[in-house]
C-alpha positions in Angstrom: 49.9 66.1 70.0 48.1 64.8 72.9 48.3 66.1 76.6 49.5 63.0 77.5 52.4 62.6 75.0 53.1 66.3 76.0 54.0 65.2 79.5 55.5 62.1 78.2 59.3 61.1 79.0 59.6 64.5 81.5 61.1 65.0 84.3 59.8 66.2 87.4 61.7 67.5 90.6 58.8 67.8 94.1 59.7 69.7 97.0 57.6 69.7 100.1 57.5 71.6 103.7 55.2 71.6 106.2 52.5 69.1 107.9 51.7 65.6 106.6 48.5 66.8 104.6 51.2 68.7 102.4 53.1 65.6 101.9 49.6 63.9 101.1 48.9 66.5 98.5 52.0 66.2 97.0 52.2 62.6 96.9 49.1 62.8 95.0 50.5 65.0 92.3 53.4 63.4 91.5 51.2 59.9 91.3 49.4 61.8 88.8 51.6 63.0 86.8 53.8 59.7 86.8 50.6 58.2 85.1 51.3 60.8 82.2 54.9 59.3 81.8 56.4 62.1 83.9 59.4 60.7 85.7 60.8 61.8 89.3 64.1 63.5 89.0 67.0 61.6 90.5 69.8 63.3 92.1 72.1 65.4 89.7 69.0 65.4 87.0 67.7 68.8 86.0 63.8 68.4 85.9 61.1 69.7 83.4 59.1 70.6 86.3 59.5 71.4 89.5 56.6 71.6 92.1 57.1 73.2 95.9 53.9 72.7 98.5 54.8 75.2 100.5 53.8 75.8 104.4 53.6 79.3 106.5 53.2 77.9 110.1 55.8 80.8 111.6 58.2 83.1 110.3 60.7 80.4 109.9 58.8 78.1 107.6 57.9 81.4 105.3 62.3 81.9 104.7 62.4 78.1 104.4 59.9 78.5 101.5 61.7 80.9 100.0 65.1 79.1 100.3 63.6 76.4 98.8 62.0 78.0 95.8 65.4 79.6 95.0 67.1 76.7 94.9 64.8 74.7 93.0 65.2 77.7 89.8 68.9 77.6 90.6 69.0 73.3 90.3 66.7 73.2 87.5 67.1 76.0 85.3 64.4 76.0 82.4 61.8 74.5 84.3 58.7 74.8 84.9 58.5 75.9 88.6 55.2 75.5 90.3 54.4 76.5 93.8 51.4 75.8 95.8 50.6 75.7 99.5 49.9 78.0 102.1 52.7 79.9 101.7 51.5 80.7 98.1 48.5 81.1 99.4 48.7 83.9 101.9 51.8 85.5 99.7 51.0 85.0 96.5 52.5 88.3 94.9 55.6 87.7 96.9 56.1 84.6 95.4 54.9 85.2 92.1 58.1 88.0 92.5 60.3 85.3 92.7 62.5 85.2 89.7 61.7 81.4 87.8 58.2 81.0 89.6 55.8 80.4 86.7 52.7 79.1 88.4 51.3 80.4 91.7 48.3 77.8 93.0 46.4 78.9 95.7 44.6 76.7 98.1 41.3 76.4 96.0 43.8 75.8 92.5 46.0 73.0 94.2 43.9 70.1 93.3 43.9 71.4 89.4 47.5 71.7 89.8 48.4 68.3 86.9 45.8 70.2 84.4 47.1 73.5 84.5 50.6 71.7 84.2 49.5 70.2 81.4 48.0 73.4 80.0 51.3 75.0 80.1 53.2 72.5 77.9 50.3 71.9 75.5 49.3 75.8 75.0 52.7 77.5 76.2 50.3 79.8 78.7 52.5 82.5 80.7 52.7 83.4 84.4 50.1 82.4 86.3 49.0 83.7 90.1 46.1 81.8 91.4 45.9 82.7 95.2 41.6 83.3 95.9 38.7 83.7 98.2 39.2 81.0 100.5 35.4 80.8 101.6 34.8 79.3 98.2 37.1 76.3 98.0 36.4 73.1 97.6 37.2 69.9 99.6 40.3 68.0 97.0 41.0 64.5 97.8 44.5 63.1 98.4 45.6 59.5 99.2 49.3 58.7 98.6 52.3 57.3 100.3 54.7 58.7 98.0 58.4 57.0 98.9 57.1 55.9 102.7 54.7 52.5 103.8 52.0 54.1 105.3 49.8 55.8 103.4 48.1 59.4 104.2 44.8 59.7 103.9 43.3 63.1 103.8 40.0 63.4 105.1 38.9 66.7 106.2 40.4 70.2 105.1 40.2 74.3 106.5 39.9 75.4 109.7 36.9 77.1 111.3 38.7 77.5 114.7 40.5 80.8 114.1 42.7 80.7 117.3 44.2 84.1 117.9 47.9 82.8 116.6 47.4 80.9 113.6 46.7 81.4 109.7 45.8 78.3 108.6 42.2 79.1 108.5 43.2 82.0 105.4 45.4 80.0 104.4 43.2 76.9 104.0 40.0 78.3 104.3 36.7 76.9 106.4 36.5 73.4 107.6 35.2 70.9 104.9 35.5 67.0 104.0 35.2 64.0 101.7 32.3 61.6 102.6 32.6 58.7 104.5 31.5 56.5 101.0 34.5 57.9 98.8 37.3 58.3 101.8 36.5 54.4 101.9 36.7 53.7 98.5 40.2 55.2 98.9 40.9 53.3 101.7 40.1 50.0 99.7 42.5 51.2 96.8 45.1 51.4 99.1 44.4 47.6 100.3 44.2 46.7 96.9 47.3 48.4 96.1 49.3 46.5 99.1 48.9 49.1 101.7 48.9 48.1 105.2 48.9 51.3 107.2 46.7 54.4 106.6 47.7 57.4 108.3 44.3 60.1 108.7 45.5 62.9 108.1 43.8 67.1 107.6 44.0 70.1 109.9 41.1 69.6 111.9 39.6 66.2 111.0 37.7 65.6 114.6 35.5 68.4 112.8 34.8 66.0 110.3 31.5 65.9 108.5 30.9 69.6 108.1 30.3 69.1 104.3 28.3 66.2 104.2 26.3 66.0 107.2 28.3 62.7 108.8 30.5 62.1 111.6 34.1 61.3 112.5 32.9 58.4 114.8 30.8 57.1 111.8 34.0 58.0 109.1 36.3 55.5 111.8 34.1 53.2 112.3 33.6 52.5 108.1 37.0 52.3 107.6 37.5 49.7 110.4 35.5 47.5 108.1 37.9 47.6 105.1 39.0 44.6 104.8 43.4 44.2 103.9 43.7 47.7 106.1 45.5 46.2 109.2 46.8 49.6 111.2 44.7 52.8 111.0 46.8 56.2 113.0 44.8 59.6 113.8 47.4 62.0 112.9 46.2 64.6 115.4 42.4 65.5 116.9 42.3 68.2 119.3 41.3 67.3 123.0 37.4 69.2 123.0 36.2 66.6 119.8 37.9 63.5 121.3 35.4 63.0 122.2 34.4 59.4 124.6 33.0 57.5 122.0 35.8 57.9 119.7 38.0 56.5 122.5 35.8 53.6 122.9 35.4 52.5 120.0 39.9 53.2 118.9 40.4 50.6 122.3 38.0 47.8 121.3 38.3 48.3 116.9 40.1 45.9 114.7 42.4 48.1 113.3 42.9 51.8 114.9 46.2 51.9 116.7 46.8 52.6 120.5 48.2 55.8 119.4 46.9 59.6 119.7 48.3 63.4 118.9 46.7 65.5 120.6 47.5 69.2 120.8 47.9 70.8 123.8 49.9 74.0 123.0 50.2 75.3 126.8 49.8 73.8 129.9 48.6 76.9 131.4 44.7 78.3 131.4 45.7 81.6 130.9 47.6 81.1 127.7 45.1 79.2 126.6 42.4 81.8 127.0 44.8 84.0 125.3 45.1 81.8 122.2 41.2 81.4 122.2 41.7 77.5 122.6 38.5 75.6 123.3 39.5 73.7 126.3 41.4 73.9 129.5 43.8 72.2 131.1 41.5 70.4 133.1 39.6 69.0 130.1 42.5 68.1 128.6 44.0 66.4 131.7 40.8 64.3 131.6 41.0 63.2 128.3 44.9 61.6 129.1 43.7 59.8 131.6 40.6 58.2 129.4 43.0 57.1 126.7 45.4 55.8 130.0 42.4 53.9 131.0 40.9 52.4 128.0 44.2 51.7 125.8 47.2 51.7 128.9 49.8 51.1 125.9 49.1 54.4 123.8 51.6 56.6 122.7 50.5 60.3 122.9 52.2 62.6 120.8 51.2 66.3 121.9 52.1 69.6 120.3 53.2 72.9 122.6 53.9 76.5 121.6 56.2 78.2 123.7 56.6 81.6 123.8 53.0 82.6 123.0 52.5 86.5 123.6 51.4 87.1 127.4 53.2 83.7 128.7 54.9 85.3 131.0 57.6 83.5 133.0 55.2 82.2 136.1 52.8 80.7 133.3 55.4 79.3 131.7 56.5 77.8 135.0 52.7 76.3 135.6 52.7 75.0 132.1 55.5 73.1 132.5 54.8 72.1 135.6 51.1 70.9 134.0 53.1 68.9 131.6 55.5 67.0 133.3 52.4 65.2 135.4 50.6 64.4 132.4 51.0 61.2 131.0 52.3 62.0 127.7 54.6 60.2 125.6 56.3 62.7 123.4 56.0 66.3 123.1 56.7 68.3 119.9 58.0 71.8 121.2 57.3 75.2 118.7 58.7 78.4 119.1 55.7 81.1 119.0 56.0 83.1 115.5 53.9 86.7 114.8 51.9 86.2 111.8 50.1 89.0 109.6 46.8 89.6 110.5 46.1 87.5 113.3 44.8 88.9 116.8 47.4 87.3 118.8 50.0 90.6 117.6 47.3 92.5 120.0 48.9 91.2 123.1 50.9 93.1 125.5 54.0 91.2 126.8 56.5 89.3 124.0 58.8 86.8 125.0 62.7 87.5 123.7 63.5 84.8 120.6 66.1 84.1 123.4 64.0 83.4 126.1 61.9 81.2 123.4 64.8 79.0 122.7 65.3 78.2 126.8 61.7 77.6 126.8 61.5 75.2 124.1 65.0 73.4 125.6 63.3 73.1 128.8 59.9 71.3 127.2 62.3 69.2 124.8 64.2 67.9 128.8 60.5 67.1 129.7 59.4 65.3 126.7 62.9 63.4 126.3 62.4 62.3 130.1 59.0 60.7 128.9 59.9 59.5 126.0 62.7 57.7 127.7 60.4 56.2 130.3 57.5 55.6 128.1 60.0 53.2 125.6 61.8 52.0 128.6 58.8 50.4 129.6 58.6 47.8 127.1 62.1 46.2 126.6 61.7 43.0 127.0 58.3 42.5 125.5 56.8 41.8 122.1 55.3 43.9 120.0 54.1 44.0 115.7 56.5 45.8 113.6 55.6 47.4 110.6 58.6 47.2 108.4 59.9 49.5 105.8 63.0 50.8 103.9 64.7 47.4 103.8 68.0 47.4 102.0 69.8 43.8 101.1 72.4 43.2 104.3 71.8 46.7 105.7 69.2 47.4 108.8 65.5 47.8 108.7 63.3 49.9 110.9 59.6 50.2 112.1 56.8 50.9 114.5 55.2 49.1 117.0 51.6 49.6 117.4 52.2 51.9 120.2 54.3 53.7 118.1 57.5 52.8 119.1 60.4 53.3 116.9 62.5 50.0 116.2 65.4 49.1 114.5 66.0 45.7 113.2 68.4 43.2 111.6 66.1 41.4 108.7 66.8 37.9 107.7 66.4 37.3 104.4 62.8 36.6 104.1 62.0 40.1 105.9 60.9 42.8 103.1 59.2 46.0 103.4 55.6 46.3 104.5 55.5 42.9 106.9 54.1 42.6 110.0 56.3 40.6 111.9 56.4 40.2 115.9 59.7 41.5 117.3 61.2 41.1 121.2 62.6 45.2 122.3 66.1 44.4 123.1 66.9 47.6 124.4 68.2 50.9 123.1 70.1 51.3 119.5 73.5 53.6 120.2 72.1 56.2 119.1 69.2 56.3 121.7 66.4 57.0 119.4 65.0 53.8 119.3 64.4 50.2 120.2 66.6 47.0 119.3 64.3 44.5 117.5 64.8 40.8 118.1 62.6 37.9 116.1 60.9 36.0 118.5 
């Protein structure tokens, strides 16, 4: 028997938590192993295999992991349960502990993930734990849209940044990266394959070029020239490698969307010496005003910790007070978390998980007040819709270049993945997005 026929007419059940590059990663997997003849599970279907990418951002995301893995053994019982991710990564023992867990991946052992898959139904092999050295992993590729429009490119991986709160870098090792030549080939697969919208995704990607001696500005530029890609997004680039030229060239190029995340994570200097950021608040406030110049429609998503250890409440007061004059679209609000190992738990001063939730409500009042303001802005104009998840009769919804969420009626020539120009009516009931109107 072949390895292909081994995989042949299986069922496979994917789980995934965490950032976009997970969902990438994942995507990629189950592409793989649907070439093999491995079907996805529908609902009420026990799977042959079952595969969890797992994340370890904070505290929370590590018992989400391990609700998740539970409940994959207890919905699938018999399978093959594979879990990978950084999670697995930084506790792979723990995991491996897990009762029904037969395949620990590591960071370095994700990308082999289908072969060792394969392995195990062809050869029978037992238990495996595969957590490693993280300085000697390897850049894996990933390209995928999974159930979604827009495709995720992953372009750069690892973290050489090692600010004082986080894991990733030991989770996902040192910064690293495709080259420009095969991240476009991708990119031209995906035009090929219908794809409009390419998402570029990794964990620190304006670091880009590490591994191959190139640049992000030179990776951008390239795939501005594939031709049948008509929206590019930058999924997040932090504030000190946005750099000017990037900026320039995102507000006059073809394709790149008026539409940045950039992470902030306080709005005071102090915290942010604390956290061993590589900007200040100054620098950052610059660079909002640049994009505000060059590209005046941009959304700007832009991530905040609150509760860091040593944000005591008067910093907390100046942050917030720093943030509510920026001009931001959006802010995504996290609750500090104390992970093993990193320098951060050397701090004096921790903030009460109580006093982190009134935190965290007070940045969600700011960023809803902006968000409000910045979609109020454009009822009544036009904008190009991306559309996606149409169903016959029901409603479809979008984004506007500017990244504005928009329901829609269709008519019956709309379908999925169209372009279509669309008049903001004003707001849906539910006050999360914008009515769309054909023109």
């Amino acid at each position: 028997m072949n390895q292909e026929s081994s995989l042949s007419g299986k069922k496979a059940a994917y789980f995934t938590l965490g950032c976009k590059l997970n969902f990438a990663e994942t995507s990629t997997v189950a592409e793989r192993l649907e070439a093999l003849g491995v079907a996805r599970a529908k609902k009420g279907e026990e799977a042959d295999i079952c595969f969890i990418n797992t994340c370890s951002v904070t505290e929370v995301a590590d018992h989400k992991c391990r609700q998740a893995i539970h409940k994959m053994v207890r919905h699938h019982p018999g399978a093959f349960v594979v879990v990978t991710g950084c999670y697995a990564q930084l506790r792979s023992a723990e995991v491996a502990s897990i009762e029904g867990v037969d395949l620990v991946l590591g960071a370095g052992q994700k990308g082999k993930a289908v072969e060792l898959i394969m392995k195990f139904f062809t050869a029978h092999t037992g238990k495996t734990v595969g957590a490693e050295d993280t300085e000697k992993i390897a850049f894996v590729p990933s390209c995928a849209c999974g159930d979604r429009t827009r495709y995720f490119l992953k372009v750069q991986d690892g973290c050489d940044y090692f600010c004082t709160y986080c894991t990733i870098p030991f989770a996902r090792g040192r910064s690293r990266n495709g080259s420009v030549a095969s991240l476009v080939a991708q990119a031209e697969e995906v035009a090929q394959k219908g794809g409009r919208e390419i998402v570029i995704t990794g964990v620190n990607i304006g670091d880009f070029g590490k591994s191959t001696g190139e640049t992000f500005i030179d990776l951008i530029r390239a795939l501005d020239r594939v031709k049948g890609i008509e929206r590019y997004r930058i999924s997040s680039i932090e504030p000190n490698l946005l750099t000017d030229e990037v900026l320039q060239f995102c507000a006059q190029s073809r394709a790149f969307m008026p539409h940045f995340h950039v992470p902030l994570q306080s709005g005071s200097d102090e915290v942010l010496r604390l956290m061993h950021r590589r900007y200040d608040t100054a620098l950052f406030a610059q660079k909002m005003q640049r994009i505000r110049e060059l590209m005046p429609d941009a959304f700007i998503g832009v991530d905040v910790i609150v509760g860091m250890r040593g944000e005591t409440d008067e910093l907390f007061a100046e942050a917030c007070e720093f943030m509510d004059r920026m001009p931001v679209s959006q802010y995504h609000v996290f609750s500090y978390s104390e992970r093993p190992g990193t320098k951060a738990l050397n701090i004096p001063h921790r903030v009460s998980p109580q006093e982190k939730h009134v935190r965290s409500q007070r940045v969600l009042d700011i960023s809803r007040a902006h968000t409000h303001a910045f979609y109020s802005k454009y009822i009544g104009s036009v904008r190009p819709v991306l559309l996606e998840h149409g169903k016959r009769g029901g409603q479809m919804s979008g984004f506007t270049d500017n990244y504005i969420r928009v329901a829609y009626s269709p008519t019956p020539q709309d379908k999925d993945n169209q372009i279509v120009s669309l008049r903001l009516a004003g707001w849906t009931d539910e006050g999360t997005a914008l009515i769309g109107e054909k023109v």
